[in-house]
N, C-alpha and C positions, 0 to 999 in steps of 0.2 A: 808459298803463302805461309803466312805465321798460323800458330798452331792454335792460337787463342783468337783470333781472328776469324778461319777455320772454322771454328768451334761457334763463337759467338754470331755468324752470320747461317751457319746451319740452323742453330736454334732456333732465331728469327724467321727465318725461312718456313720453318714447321708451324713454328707460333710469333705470328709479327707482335705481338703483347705481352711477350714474356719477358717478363721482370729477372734478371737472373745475375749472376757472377760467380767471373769462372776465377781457379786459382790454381797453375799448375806452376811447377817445379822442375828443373831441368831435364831433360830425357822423360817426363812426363807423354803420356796420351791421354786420349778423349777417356780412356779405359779406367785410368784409376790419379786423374785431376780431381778438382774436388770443384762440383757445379752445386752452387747454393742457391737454393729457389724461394724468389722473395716476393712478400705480399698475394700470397694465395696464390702465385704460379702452378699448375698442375705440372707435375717432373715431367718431364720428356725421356723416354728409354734410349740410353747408351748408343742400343743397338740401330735405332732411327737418329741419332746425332749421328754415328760413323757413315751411314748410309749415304747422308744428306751430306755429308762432309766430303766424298769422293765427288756427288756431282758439282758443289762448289769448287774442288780440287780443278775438276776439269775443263769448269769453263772460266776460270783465273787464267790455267796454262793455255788455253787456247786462245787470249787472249797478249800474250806476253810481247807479240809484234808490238800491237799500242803501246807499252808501256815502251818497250825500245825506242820506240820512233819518239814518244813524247820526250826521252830522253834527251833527242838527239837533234830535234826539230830548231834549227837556229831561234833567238829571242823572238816575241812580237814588234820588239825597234827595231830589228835589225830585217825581218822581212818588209813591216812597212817603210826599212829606208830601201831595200832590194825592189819594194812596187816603184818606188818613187824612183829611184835611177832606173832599173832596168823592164818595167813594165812585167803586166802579167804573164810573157812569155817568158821573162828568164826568173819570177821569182817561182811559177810551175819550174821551171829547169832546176832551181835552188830545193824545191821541196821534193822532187823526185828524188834525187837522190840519196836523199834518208829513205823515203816510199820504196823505193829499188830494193835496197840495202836490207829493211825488213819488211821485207813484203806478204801477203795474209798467206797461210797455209793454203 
């Protein structure tokens, strides 16, 4: 997950109302990016962004099969002409094998 992203949906997280922007710099962290808090935002501590930032980390990565598979998942023409010639059993046989391929942890 990007690092500003990361960052911006931890925040939100803690305070769905916070007005903010972030601005980091290459090899940057949450550590010393520069977060500007706008319109009466109360700061959020560093140490509660990085917190919040590891369990956003991990349910990204735990979700990384759907993103594969959304990848991978033939067009919606292309499964609605797969219903239309070959019926619901071979467009399940069509989507499984993405499913198979990346299947949930």
């Amino acid at each position: 997950m990007d690092i500003i992203k990361n960052i911006t949906e931890s925040i939100l997280r803690i305070n769905s109302n916070a007005i903010f922007s972030v601005s980091i710099e290459e090899n940057q962290t949450v550590d010393n990016c520069t977060i500007t808090w706008h319109e009466g935002t109360q700061e959020i501590s560093r140490a509660d962004i990085k917190t919040e930032m590891v369990e956003v980390q991990s349910e990204y990565d735990a979700l990384e099969y759907q993103r594969k598979r959304k990848a991978e998942y033939p067009s919606i023409a292309y499964q609605l002409d797969d219903l239309y010639h070959n019926g619901i059993d071979g467009w399940k046989a069509t989507i499984k094998i993405t499913k198979d391929k990346w299947s949930k942890p």
